[in-house]
N, C-alpha and C positions, 0 to 999 in steps of 0.2 A: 150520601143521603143521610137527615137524620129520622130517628127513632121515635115515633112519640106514641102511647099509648092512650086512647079516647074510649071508654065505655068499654073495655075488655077486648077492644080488636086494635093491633096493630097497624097507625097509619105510618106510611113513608112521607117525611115534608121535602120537597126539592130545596138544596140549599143554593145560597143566595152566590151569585155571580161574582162575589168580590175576589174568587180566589185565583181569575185569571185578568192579571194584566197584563195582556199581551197587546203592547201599543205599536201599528208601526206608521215611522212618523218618515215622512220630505224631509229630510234635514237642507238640501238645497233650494227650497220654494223660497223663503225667506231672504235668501243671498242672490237669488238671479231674478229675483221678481217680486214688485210690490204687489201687498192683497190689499187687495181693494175692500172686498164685502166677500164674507162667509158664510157657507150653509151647511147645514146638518143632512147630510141621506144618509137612509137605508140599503142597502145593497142586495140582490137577489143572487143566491149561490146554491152551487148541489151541498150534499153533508161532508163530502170529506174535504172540500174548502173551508169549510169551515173549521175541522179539526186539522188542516193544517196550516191556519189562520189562530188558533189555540195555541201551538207548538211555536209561533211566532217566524213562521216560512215563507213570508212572503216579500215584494219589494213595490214598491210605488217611486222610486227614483226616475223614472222612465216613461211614465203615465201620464196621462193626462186625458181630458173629458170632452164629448162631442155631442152635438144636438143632433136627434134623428127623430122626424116624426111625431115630436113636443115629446118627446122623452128623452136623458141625460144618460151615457153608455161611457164606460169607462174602460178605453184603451191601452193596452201593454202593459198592465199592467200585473206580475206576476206573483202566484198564488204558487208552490211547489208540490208536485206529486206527493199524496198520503202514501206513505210508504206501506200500510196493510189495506191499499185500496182495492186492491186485486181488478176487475172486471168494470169496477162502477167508479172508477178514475178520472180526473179531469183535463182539460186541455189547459196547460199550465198558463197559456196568455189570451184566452180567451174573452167577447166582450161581456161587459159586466153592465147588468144596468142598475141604473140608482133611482132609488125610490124618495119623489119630491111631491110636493104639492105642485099644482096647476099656477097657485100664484107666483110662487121661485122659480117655476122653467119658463113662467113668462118674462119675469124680470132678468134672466138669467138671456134669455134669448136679444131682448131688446141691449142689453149691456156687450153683447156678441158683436152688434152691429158696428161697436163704434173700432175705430183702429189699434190695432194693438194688443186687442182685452183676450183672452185666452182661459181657462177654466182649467186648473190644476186641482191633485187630490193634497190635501195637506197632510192627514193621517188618518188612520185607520184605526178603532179601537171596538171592545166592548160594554154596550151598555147594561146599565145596573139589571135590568131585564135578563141579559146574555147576548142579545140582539148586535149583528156585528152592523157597526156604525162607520160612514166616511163623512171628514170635515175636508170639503171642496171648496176653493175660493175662487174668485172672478181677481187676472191678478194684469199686470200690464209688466213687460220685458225690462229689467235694468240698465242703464249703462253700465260703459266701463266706469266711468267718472265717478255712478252714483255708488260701484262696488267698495271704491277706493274709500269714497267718505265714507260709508260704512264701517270701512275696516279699521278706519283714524277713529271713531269715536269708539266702537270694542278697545283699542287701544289708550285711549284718554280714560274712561272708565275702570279698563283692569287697574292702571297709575293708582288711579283718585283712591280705589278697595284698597291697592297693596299700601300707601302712603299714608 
């Protein structure tokens, strides 16, 4: 909190968000599947998710996103027990719903239909607000073939840096 003094009384100002960057990112999204198109949700959680979402305890490696009812719910995707949760504790793989506009769960839904396309979480962070944020993409499955190329240009690139 800081301290500020206004006309003889003591106000508290909330301080600003910057001091938690706790990011947690898919580091395999990008290697096993191309993104297509990204979106920005909001996520609806109890409190101690969120503070153990602060502590940086969670995993999205295993996650991934579902349509129910024109709403977007994010499965497996794991949050870890607050350790002074006591009584009001959460279900550590519980589902999570994401908070979208009407017009991204439409486009979101109509891109569902075609083959292949699948809706993963890319990563998870806090906004300047404090607001806990997921950046979900609409992505389609890689080859083996396309991993390989991938891997040949990481390696053409490192060359080009170190040379």
């Amino acid at each position: 909190m800081i301290k500020a003094a206004a006309c003889g009384r003591t106000l508290y100002l909330r301080q600003p968000m910057t001091d938690y960057t706790s990011v947690i990112k898919n580091r395999k999204a990008g290697f096993e599947y191309h993104l297509l198109q990204q979106f920005t949700a909001g996520m609806v959680l109890t409190g101690t998710e969120v503070k153990s979402l602060r502590a940086g305890k969670a995993s999205i490696a295993e996650a991934f996103c579902i349509v129910q009812d024109d709403e977007v719910w994010v499965k497996n995707m794991h949050i870890a027990e607050f350790e002074r949760g006591s009584y009001y504790n959460h279900d550590p793989r519980r589902l999570r719903k994401l908070l979208l506009n009407r017009q991204e769960i439409r486009k979101i839904t109509v891109r569902l239909k075609e083959k292949g396309i699948t809706i993963i979480p890319v990563q998870v962070y806090f906004s300047e607000k404090g607001l806990v944020k997921m950046d979900i993409a609409l992505a389609k499955g890689k080859k083996l073939y396309d991993k390989r190329e991938d891997l040949k240009k990481k390696d053409m690139d490192r060359e080009r840096k170190e040379g």
